[in-house]
Backbone as CSV, one residue per row, in Angstrom:
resi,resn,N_x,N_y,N_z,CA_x,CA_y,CA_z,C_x,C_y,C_z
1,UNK,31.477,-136.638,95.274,32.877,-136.578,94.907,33.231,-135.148,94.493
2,UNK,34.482,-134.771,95.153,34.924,-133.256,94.435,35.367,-133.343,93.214
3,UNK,35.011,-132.469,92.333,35.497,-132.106,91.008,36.481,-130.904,91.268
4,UNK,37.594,-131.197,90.112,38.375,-130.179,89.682,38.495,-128.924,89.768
5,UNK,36.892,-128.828,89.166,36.506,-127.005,89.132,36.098,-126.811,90.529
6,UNK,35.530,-127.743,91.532,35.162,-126.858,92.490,36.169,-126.436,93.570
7,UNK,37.471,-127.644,92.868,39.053,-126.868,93.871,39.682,-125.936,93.264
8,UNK,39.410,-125.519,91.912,39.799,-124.091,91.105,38.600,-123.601,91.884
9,UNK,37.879,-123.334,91.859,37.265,-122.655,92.330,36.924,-122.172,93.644
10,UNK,37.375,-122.557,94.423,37.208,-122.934,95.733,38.323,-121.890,96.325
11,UNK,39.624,-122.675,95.472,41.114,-121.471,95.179,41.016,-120.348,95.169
12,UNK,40.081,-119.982,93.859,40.033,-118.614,93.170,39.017,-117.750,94.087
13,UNK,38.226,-118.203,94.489,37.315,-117.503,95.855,38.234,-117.076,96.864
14,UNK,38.603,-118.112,97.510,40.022,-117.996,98.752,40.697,-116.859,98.562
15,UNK,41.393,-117.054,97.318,42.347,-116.004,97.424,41.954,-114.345,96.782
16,UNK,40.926,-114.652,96.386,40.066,-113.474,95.861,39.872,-112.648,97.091
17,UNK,38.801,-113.439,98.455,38.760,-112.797,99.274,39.565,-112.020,100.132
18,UNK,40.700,-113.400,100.292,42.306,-112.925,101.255,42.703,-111.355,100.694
19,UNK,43.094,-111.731,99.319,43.556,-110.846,98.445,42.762,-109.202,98.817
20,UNK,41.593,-108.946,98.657,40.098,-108.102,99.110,40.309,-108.021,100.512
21,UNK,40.753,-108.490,101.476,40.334,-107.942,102.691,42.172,-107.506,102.848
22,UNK,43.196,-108.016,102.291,44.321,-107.425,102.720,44.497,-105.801,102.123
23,UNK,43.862,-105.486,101.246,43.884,-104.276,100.364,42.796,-103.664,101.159
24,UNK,41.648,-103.494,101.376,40.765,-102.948,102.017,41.137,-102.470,103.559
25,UNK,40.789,-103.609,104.430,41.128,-103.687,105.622,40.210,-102.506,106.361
26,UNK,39.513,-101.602,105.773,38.826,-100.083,106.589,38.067,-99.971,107.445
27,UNK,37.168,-101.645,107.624,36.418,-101.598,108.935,35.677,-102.988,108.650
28,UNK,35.117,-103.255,110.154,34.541,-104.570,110.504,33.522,-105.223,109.242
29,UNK,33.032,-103.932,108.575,31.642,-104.028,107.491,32.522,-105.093,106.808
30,UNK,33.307,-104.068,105.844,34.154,-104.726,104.832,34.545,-105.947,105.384
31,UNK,35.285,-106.028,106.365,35.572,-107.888,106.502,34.245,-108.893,107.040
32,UNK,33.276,-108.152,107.178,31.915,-109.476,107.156,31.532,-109.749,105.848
33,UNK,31.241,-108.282,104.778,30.921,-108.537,103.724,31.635,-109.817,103.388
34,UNK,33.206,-109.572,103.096,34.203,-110.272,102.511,34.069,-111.543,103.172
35,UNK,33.769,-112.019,104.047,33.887,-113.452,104.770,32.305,-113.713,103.871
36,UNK,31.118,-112.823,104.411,30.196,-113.572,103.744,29.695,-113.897,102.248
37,UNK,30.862,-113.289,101.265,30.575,-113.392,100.160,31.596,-114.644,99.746
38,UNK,32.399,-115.083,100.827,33.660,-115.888,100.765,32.907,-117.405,101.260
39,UNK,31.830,-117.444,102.140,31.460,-118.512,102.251,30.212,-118.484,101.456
40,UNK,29.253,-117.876,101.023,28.657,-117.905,99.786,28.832,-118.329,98.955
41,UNK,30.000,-118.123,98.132,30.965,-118.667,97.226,30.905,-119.587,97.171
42,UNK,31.863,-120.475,98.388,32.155,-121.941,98.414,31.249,-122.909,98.513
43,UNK,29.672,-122.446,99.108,28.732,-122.934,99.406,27.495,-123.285,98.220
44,UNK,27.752,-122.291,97.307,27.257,-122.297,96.105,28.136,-122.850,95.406
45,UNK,29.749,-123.179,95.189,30.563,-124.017,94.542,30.141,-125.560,94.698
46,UNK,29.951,-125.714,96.217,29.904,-127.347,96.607,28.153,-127.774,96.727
47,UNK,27.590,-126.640,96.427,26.132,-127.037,96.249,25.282,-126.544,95.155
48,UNK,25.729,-126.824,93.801,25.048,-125.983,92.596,23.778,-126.367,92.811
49,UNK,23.132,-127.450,93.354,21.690,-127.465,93.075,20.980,-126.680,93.851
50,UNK,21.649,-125.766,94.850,20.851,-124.767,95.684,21.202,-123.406,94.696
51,UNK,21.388,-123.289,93.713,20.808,-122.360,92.992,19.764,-122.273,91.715
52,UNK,19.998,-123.796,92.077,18.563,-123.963,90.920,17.644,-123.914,91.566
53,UNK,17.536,-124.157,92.890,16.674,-124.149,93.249,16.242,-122.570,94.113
54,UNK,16.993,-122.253,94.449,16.713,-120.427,94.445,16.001,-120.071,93.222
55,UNK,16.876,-120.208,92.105,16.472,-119.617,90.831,15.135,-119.836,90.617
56,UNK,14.311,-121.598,90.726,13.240,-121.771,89.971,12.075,-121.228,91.405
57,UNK,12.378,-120.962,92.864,11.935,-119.537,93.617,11.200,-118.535,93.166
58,UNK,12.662,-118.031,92.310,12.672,-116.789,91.909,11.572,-116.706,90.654
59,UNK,11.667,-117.792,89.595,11.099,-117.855,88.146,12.041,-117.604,87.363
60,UNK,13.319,-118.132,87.723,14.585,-118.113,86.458,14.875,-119.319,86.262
61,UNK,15.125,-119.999,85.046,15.254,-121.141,84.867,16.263,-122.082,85.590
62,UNK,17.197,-121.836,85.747,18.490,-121.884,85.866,18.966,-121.493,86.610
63,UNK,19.825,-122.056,87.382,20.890,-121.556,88.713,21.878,-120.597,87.956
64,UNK,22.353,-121.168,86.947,23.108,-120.478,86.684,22.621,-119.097,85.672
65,UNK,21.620,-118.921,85.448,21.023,-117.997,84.694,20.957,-116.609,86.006
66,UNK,20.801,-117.246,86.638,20.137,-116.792,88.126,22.119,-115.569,88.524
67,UNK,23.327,-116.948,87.642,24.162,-116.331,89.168,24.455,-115.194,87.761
68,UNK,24.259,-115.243,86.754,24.524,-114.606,85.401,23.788,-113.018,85.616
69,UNK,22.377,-113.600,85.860,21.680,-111.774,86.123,22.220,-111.398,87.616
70,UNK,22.658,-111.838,88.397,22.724,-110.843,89.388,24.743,-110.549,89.753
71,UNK,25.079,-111.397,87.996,26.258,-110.457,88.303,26.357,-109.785,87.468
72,UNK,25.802,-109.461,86.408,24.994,-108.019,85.360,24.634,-107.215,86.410
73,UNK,23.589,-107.036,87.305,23.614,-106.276,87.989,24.346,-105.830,88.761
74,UNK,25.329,-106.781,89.769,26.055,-106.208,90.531,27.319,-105.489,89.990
75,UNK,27.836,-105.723,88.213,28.458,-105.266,87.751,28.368,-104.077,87.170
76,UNK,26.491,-103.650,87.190,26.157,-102.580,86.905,26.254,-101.861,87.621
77,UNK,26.676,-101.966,88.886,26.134,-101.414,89.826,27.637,-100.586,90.294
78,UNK,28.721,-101.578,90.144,30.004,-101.071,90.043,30.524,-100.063,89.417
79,UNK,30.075,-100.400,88.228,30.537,-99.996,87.033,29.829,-98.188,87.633
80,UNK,28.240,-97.982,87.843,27.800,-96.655,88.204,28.602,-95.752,89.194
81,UNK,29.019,-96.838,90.361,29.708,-96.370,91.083,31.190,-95.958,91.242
82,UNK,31.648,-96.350,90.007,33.155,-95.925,89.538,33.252,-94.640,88.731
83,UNK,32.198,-95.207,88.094,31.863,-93.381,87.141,31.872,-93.112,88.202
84,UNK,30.870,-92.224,89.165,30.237,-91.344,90.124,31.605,-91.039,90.768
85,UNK,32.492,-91.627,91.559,33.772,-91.759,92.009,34.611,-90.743,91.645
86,UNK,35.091,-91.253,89.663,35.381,-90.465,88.569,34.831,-89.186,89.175
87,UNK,33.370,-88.922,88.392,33.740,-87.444,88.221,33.820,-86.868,89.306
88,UNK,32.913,-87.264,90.339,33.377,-86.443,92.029,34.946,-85.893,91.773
89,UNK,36.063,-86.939,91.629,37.563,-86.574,91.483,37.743,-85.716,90.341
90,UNK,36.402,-85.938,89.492,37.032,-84.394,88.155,36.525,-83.050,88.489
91,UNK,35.301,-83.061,89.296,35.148,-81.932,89.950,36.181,-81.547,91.415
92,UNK,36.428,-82.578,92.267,37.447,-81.603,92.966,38.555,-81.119,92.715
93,UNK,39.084,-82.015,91.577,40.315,-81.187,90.748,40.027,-80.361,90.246
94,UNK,39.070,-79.781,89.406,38.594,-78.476,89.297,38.750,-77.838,89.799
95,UNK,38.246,-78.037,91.162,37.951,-77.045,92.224,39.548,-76.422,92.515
96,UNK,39.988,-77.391,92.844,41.845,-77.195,92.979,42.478,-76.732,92.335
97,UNK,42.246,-76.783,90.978,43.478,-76.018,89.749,42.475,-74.328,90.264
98,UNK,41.132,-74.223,90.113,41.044,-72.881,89.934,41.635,-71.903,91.549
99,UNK,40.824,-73.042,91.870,42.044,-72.067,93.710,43.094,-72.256,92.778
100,UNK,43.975,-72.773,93.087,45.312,-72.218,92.978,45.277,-71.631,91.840
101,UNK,44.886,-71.710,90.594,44.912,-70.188,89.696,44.371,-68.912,90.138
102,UNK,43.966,-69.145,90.876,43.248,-67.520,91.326,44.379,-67.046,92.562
103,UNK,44.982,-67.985,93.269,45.923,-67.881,94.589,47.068,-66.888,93.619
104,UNK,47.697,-67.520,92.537,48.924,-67.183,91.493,48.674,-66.267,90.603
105,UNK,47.769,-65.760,90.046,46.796,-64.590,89.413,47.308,-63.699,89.688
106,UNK,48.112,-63.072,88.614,48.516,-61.626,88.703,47.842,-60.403,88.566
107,UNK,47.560,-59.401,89.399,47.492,-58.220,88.934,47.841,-57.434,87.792
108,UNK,47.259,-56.044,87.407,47.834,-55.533,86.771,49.174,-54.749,87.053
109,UNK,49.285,-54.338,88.839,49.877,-53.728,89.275,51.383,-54.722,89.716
110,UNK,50.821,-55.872,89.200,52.241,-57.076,89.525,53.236,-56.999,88.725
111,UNK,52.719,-56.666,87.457,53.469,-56.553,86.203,54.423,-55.798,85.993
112,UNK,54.244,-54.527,86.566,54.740,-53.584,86.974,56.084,-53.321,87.458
């Protein structure tokens, strides 16, 4: 029988993905990822006991312990890659204000 949560949930995947591939859109990668993390999802929604049973695989107790560490990681993993992003963009703005301060840089003989 379907439960509640797995049609919230089921929802919130759906439109998570839709949502993710209409903003993206940059190439074939991105929309397999997005389909295969979209039926992943639903597949692990309508079958929790296939992550317990991954998990006790793995030596984690728990399916859900299981979906807990590897979204710590994958959130770590974000999270590195947003910094890195960051400063790349604080160094090329750097790079940009000093060109153009050096382009606008007056002489002494400008003053003049």
């Amino acid at each position: 029988m379907i439960s509640i949560i797995q049609i919230l949930l089921t929802a919130a995947i759906i439109f998570l993905g839709f949502y993710s591939y209409s903003k993206l859109r940059s190439s074939y990668i991105d929309a397999a990822l997005i389909f295969f993390f979209l039926i992943l999802g639903i597949t692990l929604v309508f079958s929790p006991e296939l992550t317990n049973k991954i998990a006790h695989y793995l030596g984690v107790g728990r399916g859900a312990d299981l979906i807990f560490y590897v979204s710590d990681l994958f959130f770590l993993f974000l999270i590195m890659k947003l910094y890195l992003k960051v400063r790349r963009l604080e160094q090329n703005l750097t790079e940009l204000v000093r060109e153009k301060t050096i382009e606008q840089a007056r002489t002494p003989d400008d003053l003049s």
